[in-house]
Phi, psi and omega in degrees: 000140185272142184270158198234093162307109162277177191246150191343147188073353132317141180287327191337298209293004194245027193237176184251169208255152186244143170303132180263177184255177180314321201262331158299331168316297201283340222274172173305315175300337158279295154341307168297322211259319162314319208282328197275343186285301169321310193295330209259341143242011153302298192301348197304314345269159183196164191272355165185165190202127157261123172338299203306334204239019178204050163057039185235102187271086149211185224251068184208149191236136164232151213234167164126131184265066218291147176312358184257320150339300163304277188311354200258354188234160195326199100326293157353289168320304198301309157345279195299330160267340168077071173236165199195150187296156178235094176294156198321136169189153185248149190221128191213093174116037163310160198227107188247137167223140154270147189251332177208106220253351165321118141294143218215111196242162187200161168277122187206158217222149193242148166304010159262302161319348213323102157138358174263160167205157189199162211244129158210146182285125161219134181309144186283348161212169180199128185279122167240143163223142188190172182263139181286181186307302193325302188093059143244174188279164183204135181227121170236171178248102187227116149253200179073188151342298189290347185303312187283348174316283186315299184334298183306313189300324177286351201261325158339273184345302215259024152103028198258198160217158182295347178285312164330318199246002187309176156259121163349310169296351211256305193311162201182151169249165186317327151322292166327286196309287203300309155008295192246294194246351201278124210120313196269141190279165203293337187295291183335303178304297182314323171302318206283337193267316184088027182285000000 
């Protein structure tokens, strides 16, 4: 069964999501609600999905970047965003420190936003520590792509969207990007934009 993702202007997405606890973490219902989360951004398809973004304010996530994702763009790209599969894995009650605050700007677009994209600015590494389906601890080290993952997925948690942090001149719908800009590296766009 599919989770019915809301879209910008729900409040859900503007709240910061509350810690679930120990025991809620182990229950059956979380259980239930990662496996449907998972299925439901496989189906988007997309690379990552927050409780928040399927009407649920709590502090949980689910991650992955499957390799036909990966295998599907140039080298060049993957190079160029460092980007690599990321297996599945959930993330719940995160901690984000960033470790490298270059900015890393790249185009990027959210299952809540649909049909937008837009150049944001994301740190170029991040310390996450958070808890698995289990509740157990997990600490990750991310750069690259993934760095923005986490990044994009925790700022959901905290009641943010990738539009908050865009550069503005920048938005486009995917149509425009495949179009205009897709390829081309980001100084180019931002010049040509006047960003």
């Amino acid at each position: 069964m599919l989770l019915k993702i809301v879209q910008a202007g729900e409040p859900v997405l503007r709240r910061r999501g509350r810690d679930l606890t120990p025991d809620e973490i182990r229950s059956p219902g979380v259980t239930m609600l990662i496996d449907l989360m998972r299925e439901t951004m496989r189906d988007a398809p997309g690379v990552g999905l927050a409780a928040t973004q399927i009407g649920e304010g709590l502090r949980l996530a689910v991650i992955e970047d499957r390799a036909a994702y990966v295998d599907g763009l140039s080298e060049e790209d993957r190079e160029r965003r460092r980007r690599r599969e990321i297996p599945f894995h959930v993330i719940i009650n995160p901690r984000l420190t960033i470790v490298d605050p270059t900015p890393v700007e790249f185009f990027e677009g959210c299952l809540s936003v649909v049909g937008w994209t837009a150049i944001v600015p994301r740190a170029a590494a991040v310390h996450v520590d958070a808890l698995d389906e289990k509740g157990q601890p997990i600490s990750i080290d991310a750069d690259g792509w993934y760095a923005r993952i986490l990044q994009h997925e925790i700022d959901h948690l905290d009641g943010n969207l990738y539009i908050d942090r865009m550069h503005p001149r920048s938005l486009c719908t995917h149509e425009s990007h495949a179009r205009l800009w897709s390829g081309l590296p980001i100084p180019e766009v931002k010049k040509a934009l006047g960003i």
